[in-house]
C-alpha positions as CSV (number, residue, x, y, z in Angstrom):
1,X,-48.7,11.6,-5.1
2,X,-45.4,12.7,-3.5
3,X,-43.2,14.7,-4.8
4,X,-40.7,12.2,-5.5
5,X,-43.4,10.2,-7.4
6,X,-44.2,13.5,-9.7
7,X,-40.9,13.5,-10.5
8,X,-40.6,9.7,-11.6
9,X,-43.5,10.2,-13.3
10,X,-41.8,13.1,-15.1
11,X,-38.5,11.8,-15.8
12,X,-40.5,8.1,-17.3
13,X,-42.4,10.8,-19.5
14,X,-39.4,12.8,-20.4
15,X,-37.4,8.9,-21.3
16,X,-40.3,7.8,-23.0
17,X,-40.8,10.4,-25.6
18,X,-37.7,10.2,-27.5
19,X,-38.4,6.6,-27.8
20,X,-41.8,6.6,-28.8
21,X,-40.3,8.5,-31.7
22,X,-37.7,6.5,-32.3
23,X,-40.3,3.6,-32.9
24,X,-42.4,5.4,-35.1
25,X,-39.5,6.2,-37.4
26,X,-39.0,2.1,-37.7
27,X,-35.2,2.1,-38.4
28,X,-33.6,-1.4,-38.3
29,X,-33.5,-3.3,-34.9
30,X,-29.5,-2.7,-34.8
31,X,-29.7,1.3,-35.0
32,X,-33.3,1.3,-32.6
33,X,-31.3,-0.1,-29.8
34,X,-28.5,2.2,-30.1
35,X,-30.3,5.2,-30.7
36,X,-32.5,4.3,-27.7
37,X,-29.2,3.3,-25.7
38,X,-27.7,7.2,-26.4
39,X,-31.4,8.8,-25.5
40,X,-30.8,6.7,-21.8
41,X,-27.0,8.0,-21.5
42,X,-28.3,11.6,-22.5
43,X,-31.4,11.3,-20.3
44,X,-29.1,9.7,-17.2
45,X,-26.8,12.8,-17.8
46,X,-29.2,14.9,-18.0
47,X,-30.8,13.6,-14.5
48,X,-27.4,13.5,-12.8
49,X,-26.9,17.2,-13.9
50,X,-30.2,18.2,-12.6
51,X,-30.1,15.9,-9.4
52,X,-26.9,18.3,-8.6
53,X,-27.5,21.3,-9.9
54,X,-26.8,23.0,-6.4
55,X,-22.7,20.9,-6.3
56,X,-22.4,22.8,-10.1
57,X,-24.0,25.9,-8.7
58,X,-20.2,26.6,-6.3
59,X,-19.2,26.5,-9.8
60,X,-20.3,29.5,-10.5
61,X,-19.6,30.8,-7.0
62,X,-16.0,30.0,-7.4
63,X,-15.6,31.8,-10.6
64,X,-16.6,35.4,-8.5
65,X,-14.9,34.2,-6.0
66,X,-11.7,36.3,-4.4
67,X,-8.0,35.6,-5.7
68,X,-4.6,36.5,-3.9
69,X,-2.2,38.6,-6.3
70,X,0.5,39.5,-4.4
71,X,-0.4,41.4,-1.0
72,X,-3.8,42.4,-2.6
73,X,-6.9,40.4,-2.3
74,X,-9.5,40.7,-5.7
75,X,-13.1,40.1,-5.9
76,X,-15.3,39.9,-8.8
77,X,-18.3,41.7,-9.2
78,X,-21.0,39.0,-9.0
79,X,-24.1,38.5,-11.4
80,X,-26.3,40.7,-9.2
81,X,-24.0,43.4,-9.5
82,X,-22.4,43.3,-5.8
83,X,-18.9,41.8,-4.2
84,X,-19.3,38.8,-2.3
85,X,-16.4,37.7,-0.1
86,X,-15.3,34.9,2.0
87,X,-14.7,35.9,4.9
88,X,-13.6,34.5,8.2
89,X,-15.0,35.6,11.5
90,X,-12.9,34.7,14.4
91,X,-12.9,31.3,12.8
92,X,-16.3,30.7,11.4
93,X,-16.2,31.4,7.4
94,X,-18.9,33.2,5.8
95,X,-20.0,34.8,2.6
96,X,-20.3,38.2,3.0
97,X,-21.5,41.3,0.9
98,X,-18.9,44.0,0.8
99,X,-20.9,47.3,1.5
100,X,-18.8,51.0,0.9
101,X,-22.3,52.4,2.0
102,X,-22.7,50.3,5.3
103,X,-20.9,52.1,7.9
104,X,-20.6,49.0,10.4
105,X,-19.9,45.4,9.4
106,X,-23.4,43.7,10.3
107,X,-24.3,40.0,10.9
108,X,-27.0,38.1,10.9
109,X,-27.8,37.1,14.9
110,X,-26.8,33.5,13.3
111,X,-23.6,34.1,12.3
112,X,-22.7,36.1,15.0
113,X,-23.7,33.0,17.3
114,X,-21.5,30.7,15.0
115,X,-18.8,33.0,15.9
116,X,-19.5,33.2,19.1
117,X,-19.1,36.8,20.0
118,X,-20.9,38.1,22.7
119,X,-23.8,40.4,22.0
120,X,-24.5,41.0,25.4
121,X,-20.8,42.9,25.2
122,X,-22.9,46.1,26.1
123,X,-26.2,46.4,28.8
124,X,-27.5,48.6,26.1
125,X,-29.0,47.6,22.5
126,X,-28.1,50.7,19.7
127,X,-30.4,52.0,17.0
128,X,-28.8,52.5,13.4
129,X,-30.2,54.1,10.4
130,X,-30.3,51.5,7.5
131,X,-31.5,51.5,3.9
132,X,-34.9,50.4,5.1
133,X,-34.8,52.3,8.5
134,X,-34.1,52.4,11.6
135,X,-33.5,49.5,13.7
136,X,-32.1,47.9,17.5
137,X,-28.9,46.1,17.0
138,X,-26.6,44.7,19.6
139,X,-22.6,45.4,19.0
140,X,-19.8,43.1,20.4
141,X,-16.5,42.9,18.5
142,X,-15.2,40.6,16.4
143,X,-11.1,39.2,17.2
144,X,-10.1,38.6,13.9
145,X,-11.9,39.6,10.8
146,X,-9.9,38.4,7.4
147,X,-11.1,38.5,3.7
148,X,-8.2,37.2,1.7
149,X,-4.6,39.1,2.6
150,X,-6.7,41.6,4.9
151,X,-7.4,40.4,8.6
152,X,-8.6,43.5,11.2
153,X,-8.6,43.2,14.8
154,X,-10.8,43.8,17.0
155,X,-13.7,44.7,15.1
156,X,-16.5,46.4,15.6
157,X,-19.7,44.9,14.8
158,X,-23.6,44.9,15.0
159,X,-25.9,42.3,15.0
160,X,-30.2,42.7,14.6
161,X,-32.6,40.2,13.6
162,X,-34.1,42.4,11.0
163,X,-30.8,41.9,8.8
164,X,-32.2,38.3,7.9
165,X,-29.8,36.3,6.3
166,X,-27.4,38.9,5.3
167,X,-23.7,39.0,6.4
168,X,-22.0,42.8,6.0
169,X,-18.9,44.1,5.6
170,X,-18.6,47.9,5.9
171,X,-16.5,50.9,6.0
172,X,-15.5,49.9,9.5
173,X,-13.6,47.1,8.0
174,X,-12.9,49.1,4.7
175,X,-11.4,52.1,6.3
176,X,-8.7,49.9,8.0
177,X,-7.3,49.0,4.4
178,X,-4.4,50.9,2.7
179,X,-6.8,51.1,-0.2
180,X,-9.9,49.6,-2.0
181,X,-10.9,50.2,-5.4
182,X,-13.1,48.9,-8.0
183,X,-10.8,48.4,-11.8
184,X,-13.0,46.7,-14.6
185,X,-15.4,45.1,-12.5
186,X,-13.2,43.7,-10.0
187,X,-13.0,45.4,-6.3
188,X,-9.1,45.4,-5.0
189,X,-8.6,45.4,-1.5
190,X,-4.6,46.6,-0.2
191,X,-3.9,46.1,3.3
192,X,-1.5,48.5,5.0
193,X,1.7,47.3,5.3
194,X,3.0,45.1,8.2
């Protein structure tokens, strides 16, 4: 059976239930039918909910997400206890981690190709020391590099398979701000004045 047939076999299960009790209590005709029409609205809900649970889940996203107050940019910690910005990357947006103990803002080899920077910017790869090790990265540097009110130039980047997935922002970028703190929760980036 295909998945998609497990799962009409699941929902006609989950529909049938509640009205299979609803029978067995043998109310009036009248009430059956409108009891049995609200268990198909709640069920459809419930299916419509679940059928786009990953539309509701930039819900969430969008409640940690950055805000503009005046020339300072604010991020919420997220739910697994980091900052997560949106951040653009000589035009190509990504969400990134905000890392005070990265010293280089890292990309995945992806996201650097999305960008298109140029990682064969030098002949030679680098080795940096990470959490997990050391490992080869190529650098090339990034044009424009804005989170919010903040945009640095000509950035300095690295970019290495073995990041995976994961987009970095680090005290490269950081240390270009006129300050960054975390209040309550919430990290505040100020960028120098113009």
């Amino acid at each position: 059976m295909t998945d998609r047939g497990a799962d009409l076999l699941l929902y006609g299960i989950m529909l049938i239930l509640p009205l299979a009790a609803l029978i067995a209590r043998r109310p009036p005709l009248g009430q059956t039918l409108k009891m049995a029409l609200a268990w198909v609205g709640i069920f459809a809900v419930g299916l419509l909910v679940a059928s786009q649970w990953q539309r509701f889940g930039g819900i969430t996203a969008m409640l940690n997400d950055q805000q503009i107050s005046g020339t300072e940019t604010r991020i919420r910690m997220a739910e697994d206890g980091h900052f997560w910005a949106n951040v653009e990357i000589d035009e190509t947006k990504r969400r990134m981690l905000i890392d005070s103990g990265a010293t280089t803002t890292a990309l995945s080899p992806e996201t650097a190709a999305a960008a298109g920077l140029d990682l064969d910017e030098s002949p030679f790869a680098t080795v940096i020391e990470t959490a997990n090790g050391a490992v080869t990265a190529r650098t090339a540097t990034a044009r424009r590099v804005t989170i919010g009110t903040v945009t640095a130039t000509d950035l300095g980047v690295v970019s290495s398979p073995a990041f995976g997935d994961t987009n970095v922002i680090g005290m490269n970028f950081l240390s270009r701000l006129a300050s960054w703190r975390v209040e309550g929760g919430t990290l505040i980036l100020t960028p120098k004045p113009s």
